[in-house]
C-alpha positions in Angstrom: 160.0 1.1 129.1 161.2 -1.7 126.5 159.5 0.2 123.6 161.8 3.6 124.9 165.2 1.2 125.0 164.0 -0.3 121.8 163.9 3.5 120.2 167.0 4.6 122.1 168.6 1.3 120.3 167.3 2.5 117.2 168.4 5.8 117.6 172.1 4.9 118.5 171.6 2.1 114.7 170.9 5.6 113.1 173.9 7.7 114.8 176.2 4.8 113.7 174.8 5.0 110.2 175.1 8.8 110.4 178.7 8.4 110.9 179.3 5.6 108.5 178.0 8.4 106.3 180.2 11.4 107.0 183.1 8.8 107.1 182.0 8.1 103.1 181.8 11.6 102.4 185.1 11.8 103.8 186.4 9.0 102.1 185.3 10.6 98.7 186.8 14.3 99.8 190.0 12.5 100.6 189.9 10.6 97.1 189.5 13.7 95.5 192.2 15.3 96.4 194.1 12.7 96.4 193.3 12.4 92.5 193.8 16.0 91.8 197.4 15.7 93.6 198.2 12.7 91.1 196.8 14.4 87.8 198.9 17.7 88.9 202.0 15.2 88.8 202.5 15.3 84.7 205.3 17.8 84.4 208.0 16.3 86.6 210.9 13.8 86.1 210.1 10.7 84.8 212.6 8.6 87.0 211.5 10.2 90.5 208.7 12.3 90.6 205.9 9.8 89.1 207.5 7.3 91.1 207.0 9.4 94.2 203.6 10.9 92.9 202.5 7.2 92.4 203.5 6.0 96.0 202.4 9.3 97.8 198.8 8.3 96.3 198.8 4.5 97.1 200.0 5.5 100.8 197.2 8.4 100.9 194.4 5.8 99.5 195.7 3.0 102.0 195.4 5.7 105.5 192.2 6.5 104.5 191.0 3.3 103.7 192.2 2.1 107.1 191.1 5.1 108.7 187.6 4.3 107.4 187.5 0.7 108.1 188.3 1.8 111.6 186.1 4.3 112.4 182.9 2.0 110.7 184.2 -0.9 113.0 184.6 1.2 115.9 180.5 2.4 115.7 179.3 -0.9 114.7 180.8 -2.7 117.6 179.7 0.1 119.8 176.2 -0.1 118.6 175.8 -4.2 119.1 177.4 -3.3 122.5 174.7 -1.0 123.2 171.9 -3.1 121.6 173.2 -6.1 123.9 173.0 -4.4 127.3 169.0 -3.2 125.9 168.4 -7.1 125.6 169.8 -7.9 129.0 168.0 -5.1 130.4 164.9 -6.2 129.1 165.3 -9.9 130.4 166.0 -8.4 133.7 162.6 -6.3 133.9 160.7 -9.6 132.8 162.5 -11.9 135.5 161.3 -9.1 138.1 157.9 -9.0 136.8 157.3 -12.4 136.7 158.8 -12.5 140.5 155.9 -9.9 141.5 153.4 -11.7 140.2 154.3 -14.6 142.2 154.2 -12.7 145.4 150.9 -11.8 144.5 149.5 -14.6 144.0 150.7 -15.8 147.4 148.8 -12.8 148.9 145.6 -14.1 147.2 145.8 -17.3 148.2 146.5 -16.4 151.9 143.5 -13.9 151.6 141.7 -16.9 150.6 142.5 -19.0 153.2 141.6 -16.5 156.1 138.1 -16.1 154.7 137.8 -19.7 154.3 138.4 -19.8 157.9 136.5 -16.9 159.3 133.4 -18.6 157.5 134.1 -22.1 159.8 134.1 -19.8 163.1 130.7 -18.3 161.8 129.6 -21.7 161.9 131.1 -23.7 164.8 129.4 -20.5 166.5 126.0 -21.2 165.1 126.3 -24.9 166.6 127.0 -24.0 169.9 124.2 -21.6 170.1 121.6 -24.5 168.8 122.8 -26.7 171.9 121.6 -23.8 174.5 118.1 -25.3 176.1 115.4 -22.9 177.0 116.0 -19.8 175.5 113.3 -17.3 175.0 111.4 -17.2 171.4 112.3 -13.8 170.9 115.7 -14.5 171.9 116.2 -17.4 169.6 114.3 -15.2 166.7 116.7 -12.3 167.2 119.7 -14.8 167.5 118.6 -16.8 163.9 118.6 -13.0 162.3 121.4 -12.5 163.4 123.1 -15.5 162.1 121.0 -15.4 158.9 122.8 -11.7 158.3 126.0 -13.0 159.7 126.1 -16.2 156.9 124.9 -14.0 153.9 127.5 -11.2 154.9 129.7 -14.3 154.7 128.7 -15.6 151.8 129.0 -11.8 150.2 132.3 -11.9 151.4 133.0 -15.1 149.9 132.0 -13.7 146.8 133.4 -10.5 146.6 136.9 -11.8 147.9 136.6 -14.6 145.0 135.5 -12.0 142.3 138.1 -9.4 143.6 141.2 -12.5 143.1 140.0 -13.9 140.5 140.0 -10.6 138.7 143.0 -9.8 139.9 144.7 -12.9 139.0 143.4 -12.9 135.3 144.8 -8.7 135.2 147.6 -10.3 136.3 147.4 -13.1 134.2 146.6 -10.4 131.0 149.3 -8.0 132.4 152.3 -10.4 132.6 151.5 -11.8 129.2 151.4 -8.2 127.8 154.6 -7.9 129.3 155.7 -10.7 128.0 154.7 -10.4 124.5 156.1 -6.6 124.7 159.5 -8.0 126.3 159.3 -10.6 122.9 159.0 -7.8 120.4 161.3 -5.4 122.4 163.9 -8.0 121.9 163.0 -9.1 118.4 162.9 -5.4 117.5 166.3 -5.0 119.2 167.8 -7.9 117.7 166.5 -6.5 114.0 168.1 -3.6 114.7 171.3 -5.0 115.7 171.3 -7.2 112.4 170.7 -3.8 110.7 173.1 -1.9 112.1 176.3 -4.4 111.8 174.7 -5.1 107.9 174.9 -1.4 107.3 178.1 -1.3 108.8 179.6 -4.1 107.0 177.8 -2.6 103.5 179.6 0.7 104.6 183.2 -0.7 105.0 182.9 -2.7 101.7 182.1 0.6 99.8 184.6 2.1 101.4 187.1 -0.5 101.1 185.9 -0.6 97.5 186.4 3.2 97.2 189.8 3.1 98.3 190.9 0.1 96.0 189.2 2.3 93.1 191.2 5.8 94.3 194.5 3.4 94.5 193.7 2.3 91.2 193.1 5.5 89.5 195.9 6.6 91.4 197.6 4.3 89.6 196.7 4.9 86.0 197.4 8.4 86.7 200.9 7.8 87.4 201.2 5.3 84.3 199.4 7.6 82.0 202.0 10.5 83.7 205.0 8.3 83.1 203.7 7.1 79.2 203.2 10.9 78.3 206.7 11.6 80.3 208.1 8.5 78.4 206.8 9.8 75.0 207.9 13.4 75.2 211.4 12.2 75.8 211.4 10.0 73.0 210.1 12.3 70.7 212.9 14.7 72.5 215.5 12.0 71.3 214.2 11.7 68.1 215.1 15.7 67.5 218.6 15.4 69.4 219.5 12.6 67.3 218.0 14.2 64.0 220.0 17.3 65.5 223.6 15.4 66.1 223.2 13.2 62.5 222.7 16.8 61.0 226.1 17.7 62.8 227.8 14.9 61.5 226.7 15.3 58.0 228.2 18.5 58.0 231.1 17.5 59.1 231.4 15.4 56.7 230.9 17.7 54.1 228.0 16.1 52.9 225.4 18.7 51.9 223.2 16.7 50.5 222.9 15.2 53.2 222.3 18.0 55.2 220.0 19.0 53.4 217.5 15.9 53.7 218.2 15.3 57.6 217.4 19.3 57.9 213.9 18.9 56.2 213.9 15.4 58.8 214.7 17.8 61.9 212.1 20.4 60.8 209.2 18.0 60.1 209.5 14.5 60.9 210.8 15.6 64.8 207.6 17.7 64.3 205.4 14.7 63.7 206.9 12.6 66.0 206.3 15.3 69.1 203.3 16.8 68.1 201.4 14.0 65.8 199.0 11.5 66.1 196.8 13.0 68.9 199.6 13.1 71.3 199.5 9.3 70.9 202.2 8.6 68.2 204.0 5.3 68.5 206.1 6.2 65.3 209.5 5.4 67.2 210.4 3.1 70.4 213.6 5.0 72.3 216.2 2.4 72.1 217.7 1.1 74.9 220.1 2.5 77.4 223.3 -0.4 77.0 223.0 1.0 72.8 222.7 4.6 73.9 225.8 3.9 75.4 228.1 3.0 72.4 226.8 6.1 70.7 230.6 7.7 70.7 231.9 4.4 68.8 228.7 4.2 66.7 230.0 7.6 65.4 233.5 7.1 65.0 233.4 4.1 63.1 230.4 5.3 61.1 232.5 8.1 59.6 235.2 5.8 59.2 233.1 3.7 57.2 231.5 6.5 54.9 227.7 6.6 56.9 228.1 9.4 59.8 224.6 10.2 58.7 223.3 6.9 59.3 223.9 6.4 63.1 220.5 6.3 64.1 220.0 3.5 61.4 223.1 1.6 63.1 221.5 2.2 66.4 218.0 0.4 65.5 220.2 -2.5 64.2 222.1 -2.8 67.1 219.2 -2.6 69.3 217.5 -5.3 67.1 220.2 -7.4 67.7 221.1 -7.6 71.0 219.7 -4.1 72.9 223.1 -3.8 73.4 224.0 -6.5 75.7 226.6 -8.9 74.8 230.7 -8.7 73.4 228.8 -8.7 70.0 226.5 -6.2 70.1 226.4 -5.9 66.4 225.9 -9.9 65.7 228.6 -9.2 63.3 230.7 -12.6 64.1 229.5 -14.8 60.9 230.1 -11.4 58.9 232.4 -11.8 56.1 234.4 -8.6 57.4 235.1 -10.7 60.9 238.7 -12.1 59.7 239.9 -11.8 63.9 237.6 -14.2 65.3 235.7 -17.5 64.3 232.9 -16.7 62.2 230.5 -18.7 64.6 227.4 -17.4 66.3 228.9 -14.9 69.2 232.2 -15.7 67.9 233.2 -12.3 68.8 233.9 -11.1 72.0 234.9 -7.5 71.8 232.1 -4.9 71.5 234.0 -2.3 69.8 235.5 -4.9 67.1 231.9 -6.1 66.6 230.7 -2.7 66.4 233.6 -1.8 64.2 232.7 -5.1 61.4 229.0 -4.4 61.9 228.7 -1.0 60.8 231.4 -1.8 57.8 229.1 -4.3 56.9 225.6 -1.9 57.1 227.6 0.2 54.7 228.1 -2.6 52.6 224.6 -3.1 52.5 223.4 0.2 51.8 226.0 1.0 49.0 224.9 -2.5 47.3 220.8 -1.6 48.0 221.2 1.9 46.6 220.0 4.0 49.6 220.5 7.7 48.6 219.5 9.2 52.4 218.1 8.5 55.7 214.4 8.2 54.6 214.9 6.4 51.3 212.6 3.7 52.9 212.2 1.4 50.0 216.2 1.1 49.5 216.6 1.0 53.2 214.1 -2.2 53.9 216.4 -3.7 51.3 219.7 -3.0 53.0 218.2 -4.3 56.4 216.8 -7.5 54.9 220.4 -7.9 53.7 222.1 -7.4 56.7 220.2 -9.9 58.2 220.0 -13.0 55.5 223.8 -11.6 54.0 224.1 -9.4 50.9 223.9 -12.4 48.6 220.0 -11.3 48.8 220.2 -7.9 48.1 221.6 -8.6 44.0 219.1 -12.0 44.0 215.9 -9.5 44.8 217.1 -7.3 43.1 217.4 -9.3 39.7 214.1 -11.3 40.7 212.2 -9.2 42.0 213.7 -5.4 41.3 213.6 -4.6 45.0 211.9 -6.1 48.1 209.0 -7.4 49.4 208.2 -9.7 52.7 207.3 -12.0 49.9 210.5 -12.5 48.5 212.2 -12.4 52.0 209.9 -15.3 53.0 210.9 -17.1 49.5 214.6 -16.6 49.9 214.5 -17.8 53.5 212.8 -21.2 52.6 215.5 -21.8 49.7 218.3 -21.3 52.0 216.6 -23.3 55.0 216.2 -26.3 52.2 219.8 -25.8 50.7 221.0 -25.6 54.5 219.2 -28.3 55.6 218.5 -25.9 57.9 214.7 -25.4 60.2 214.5 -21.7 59.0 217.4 -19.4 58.0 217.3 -15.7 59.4 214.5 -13.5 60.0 211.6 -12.9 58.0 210.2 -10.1 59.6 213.8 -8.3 60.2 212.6 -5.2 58.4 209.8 -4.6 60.9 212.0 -5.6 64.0 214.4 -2.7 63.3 212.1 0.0 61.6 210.3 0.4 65.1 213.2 1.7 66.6 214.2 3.9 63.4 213.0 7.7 64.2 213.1 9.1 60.2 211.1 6.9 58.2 207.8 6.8 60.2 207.7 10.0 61.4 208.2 11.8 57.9 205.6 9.4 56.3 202.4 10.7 58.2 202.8 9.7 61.7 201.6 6.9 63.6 198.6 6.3 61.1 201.2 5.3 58.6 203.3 2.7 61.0 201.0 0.5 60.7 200.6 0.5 56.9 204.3 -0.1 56.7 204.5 -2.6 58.6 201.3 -4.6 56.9 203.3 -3.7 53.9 206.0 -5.7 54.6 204.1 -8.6 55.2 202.7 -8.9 51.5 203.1 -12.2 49.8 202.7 -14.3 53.8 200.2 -17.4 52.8 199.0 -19.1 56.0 199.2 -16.5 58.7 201.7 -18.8 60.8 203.2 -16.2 62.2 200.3 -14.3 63.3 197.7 -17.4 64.8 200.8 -18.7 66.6 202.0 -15.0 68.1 198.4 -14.6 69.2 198.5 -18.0 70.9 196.8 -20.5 68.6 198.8 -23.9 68.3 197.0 -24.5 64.6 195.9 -22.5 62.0 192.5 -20.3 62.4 191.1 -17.4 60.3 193.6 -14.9 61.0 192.6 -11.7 59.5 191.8 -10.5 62.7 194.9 -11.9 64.2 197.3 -10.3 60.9 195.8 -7.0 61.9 196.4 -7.7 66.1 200.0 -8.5 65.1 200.8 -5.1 62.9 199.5 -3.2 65.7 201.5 -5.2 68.3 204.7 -4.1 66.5 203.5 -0.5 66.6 203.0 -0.5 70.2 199.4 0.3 70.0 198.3 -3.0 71.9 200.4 -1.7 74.8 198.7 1.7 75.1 195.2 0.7 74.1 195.0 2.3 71.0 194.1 -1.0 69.1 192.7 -3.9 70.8 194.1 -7.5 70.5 191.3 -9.5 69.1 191.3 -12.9 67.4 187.3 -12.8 66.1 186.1 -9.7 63.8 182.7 -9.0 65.7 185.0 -8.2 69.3 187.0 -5.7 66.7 183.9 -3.9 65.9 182.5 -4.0 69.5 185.6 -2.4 70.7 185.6 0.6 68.4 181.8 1.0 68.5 181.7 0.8 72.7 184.3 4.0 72.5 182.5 5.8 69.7 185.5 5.6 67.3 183.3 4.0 64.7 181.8 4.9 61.2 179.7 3.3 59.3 180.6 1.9 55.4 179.7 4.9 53.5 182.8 7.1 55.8 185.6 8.0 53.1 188.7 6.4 55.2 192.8 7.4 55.9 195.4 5.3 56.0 195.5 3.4 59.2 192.1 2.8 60.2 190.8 -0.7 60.2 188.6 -1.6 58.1 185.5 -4.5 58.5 183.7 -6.2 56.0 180.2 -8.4 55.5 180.1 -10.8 52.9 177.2 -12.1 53.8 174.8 -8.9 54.5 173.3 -9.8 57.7 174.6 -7.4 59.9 178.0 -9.6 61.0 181.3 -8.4 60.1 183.0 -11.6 58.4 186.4 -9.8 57.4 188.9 -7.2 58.5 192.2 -5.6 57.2 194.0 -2.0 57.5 193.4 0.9 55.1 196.2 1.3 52.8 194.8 5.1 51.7 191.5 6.3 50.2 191.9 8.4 46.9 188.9 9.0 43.6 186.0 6.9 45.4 188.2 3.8 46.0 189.9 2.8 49.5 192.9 0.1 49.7 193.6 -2.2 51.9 196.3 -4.7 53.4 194.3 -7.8 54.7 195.6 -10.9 56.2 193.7 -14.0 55.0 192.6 -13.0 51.4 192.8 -16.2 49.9 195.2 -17.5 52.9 197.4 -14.7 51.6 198.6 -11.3 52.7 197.9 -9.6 50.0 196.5 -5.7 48.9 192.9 -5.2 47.8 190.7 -2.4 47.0 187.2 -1.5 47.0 184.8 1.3 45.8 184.0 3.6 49.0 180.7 3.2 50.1 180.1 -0.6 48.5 177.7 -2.5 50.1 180.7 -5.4 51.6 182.2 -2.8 53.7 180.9 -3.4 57.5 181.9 -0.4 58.4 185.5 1.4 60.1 187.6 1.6 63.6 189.1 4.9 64.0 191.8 4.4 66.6 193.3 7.4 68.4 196.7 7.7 67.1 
């Protein structure tokens, strides 16, 4: 009977695993679905729909994860219930037995008593007999016979009643410990099981609680990678309304030059920026809503000032220099044009007065650079580095330098700072800053390949890296190739959306591009904006790494950080034996 509870227990182990199982493949059906619901999300509003495609899925992944937990806590406690009353069953059925065999034993010992006593009688008999005087020989013959078959029927008696209880005592004896030591196993078995069934049942609700965190997860990413691809389609959207509403202006204006240029912008670079780079272009970050905003005064006092086809320019400078926020959204208040208010920082506090001296001075600038259109880059980079340090450096990089460079910025700054007695004066890096938020010049050079050549072009001339090891986190200098190149990509936005890693050590780089097979080896002819890794030393270590410049006749160029402590352009014949090898990143 204890080994058929012990199999009914085992049985009732297995139904609860059964239905830990169908709850899984539910679980998995559910996440399914719920996955396809979330991928089916990508053509809807940005603002609502992901929003609400990204909750629906969390909510969905949490029922179900609670549904599961439930149900595999249900059946595991109703199994350790079950497997408990086995156990107490089985005690029960030993108490009793034990119980039995003491009334038995009882029995034998009063069965042992009574012949015990029935052999005295046979011989107080016997005694009296022997004290009769005179009896005849035959008589007293007869009567011995009698009592010699009388004592060995006795005796026989003896033995067979000893035999009998002592062989039913050690039966007995053999029985109850058989019992016992099936009882023991029943209960170990029982007990096994139990430990089997609530391990299998805690096993079950990790994977499913695992399960569920995954499908929340994925649900997740979904709805992020919904809301990038939303978020990029809009911004290349903008980039062709406000290619399509500079084109207006210019012909207002009468400008056909002009018109001319931004038309060829509309037609290709918009084309580029919406359907370039893989469907990955970072090319141009939208600018923010508070600049959006002023657009109608951006316009009005651009044509007033002789630049209607510039606004998008004046937008990226606005949104470089306060995102709009602020009563001088232009940072025009230590402008020489600011004769109404004191030419301190944020001395102005009317947005449409600072939009009003701001834009007169960007004109300023770009008349003095020599800008002929909207993606004269060169002259542009420039006009921006001079709105930012003050057109006093337009004519001294110009005379010193015919034009600019990050070099000469970085020069220029230091003179000032000393002259100043100043810790730094303006911002180095200005040209980058606003030229990420600039929708012509990017997208009509190639894409977001070629964003990140610009920008490591700016930075030509940088000796120490400071601003790269710090921006990565370092307090003190460290080899900062590796860093130059996380840096250029930061201000691309391709650390945000995983199309370059951040990385601080050259053999990590190389990891990362090998582990998603976006790798070739050093005899690969490369493009402008893949990154490129070197080994000095032959062993099979990259050392070195910098960004392709282009690759034209058998030689590739590069922009590397830390060439001699230096930012500086290098080139090398394709396949030479220093080059490690190339990341391909998924523009």
């Amino acid at each position: 009977m204890a080994d058929i509870k012990t199999r009914d227990a085992v049985k009732g182990t297995i139904k609860t695993i059964d239905k830990a199982a169908i709850a899984s493949e539910r679980m998995k059906a559910a996440y399914a679905k719920t996955k396809d619901k979330a991928e089916q999300g990508y053509y809807v509003d940005e603002s609502s729909a992901t929003e609400y495609a990204s909750d629906k899925v969390s909510y969905t992944a949490e029922r179900v994860t609670e549904e599961g937990v439930h149900q595999f806590n249900k059946q595991g406690q109703k199994g350790v219930q079950t497997t408990k009353e086995n156990i107490v069953k089985a005690k029960d059925k030993i108490a009793d037995f034990k119980t039995k065999r003491a009334v038995k034993a009882a029995e034998q010992k009063q069965a042992q008593a009574a012949s015990e006593q029935v052999g005295s009688a046979v011989r107080r008999g016997a005694e009296s007999r022997s004290a009769v005087p005179d009896m005849p020989v035959q008589t007293i013959k007869t009567k011995r016979q009698t009592e010699k078959t009388i004592k060995q029927s006795v005796r026989s008696t003896g033995k067979t009643v000893k035999t009998a209880a002592k062989g039913t005592v050690k039966s007995a004896e053999k029985s109850v410990k058989t019992a016992q030591a099936t009882s023991k196993a029943a209960i170990k078995t029982t007990e096994t099981s139990v430990k089997t069934a609530q391990a299998a049942a805690k096993a079950s609700v990790k994977a499913t609680q695992r399960a569920a965190q995954a499908a929340k997860a994925t649900a997740k990413a979904t709805a992020e990678a919904t809301k990038a691809a939303v978020r990029a389609t809009i911004a290349a959207v903008k980039a062709i309304i406000a290619g399509t509403k500079a084109l207006i202006s210019a012909i207002i204006a009468g400008g056909w030059v002009a018109v001319v240029i931004i038309l060829i912008i509309v037609l290709f670079g918009c084309a580029v920026s919406l359907f370039g780079g893989g469907g990955n272009s970072n090319s141009y970050t939208s600018v923010s809503a508070e600049v959006e905003a002023y657009e109608p005064l951006i316009q009005q006092y651009a044509r007033q000032h002789g630049i209607p086809e510039y606004t998008e320019l004046i937008k990226a400078v606005m949104m470089q220099e306060s995102g709009g926020r602020g009563n001088d959204p232009m940072q025009a208040s230590e402008c020489g044009y600011n004769t109404r208010y004191p030419n301190t920082p944020n001395g102005i506090t009317d947005p449409e007065y600072s939009i009003n001296v701001g834009i007169q001075n960007l004109a300023a600038c770009l008349s003095a650079a020599e800008v002929e259109n909207p993606i004269d880059m060169e002259h542009i980079k420039l006009a921006l580095q001079g709105y930012n340090f003050g057109n006093g450096y337009i004519s001294w990089a110009k005379t010193n330098y015919g034009g600019y460079s990050y070099a000469n910025a970085v020069e220029f700054s230091t003179t000032q700072a000393e002259r100043l007695g100043w810790d730094s004066y303006g911002d180095t890096q200005y040209v980058s800053h606003v030229l990420r938020y600039y929708p012509y010049g990017r997208a009509f050079t190639g894409g977001g390949n070629q964003a990140i050549v610009e920008v490591a072009l700016t930075q030509l001339g940088n000796e120490g890296g400071q601003p790269y090891w710090s921006w990565y986190g370092f307090e003190g200098r460290v080899e900062w190739c590796a860093c130059f190149v996380s840096w250029c990509a930061n201000e691309c936005g391709y650390i945000d959306t995983g199309v370059i890693p951040k990385f601080a050590g050259c053999v990590l780089g190389s990891q990362w591009f090998m582990d998603r097979g976006q790798w070739q080896d050093g005899s690969f002819e490369p493009s402008a904006g893949h990154i490129i890794f070197f080994d000095w030393e032959g062993d099979g270590v990259t050392d070195h790494v910098g960004i392709v410049e282009r690759a034209e006749n058998g030689t590739v160029y590069t922009v590397e950080g830390n060439s001699g402590d230096t930012c500086r352009q290098n080139r090398y014949a394709i396949g030479s034996s220093v080059i490690y090898g190339y990341g391909i990143p998924a523009y």
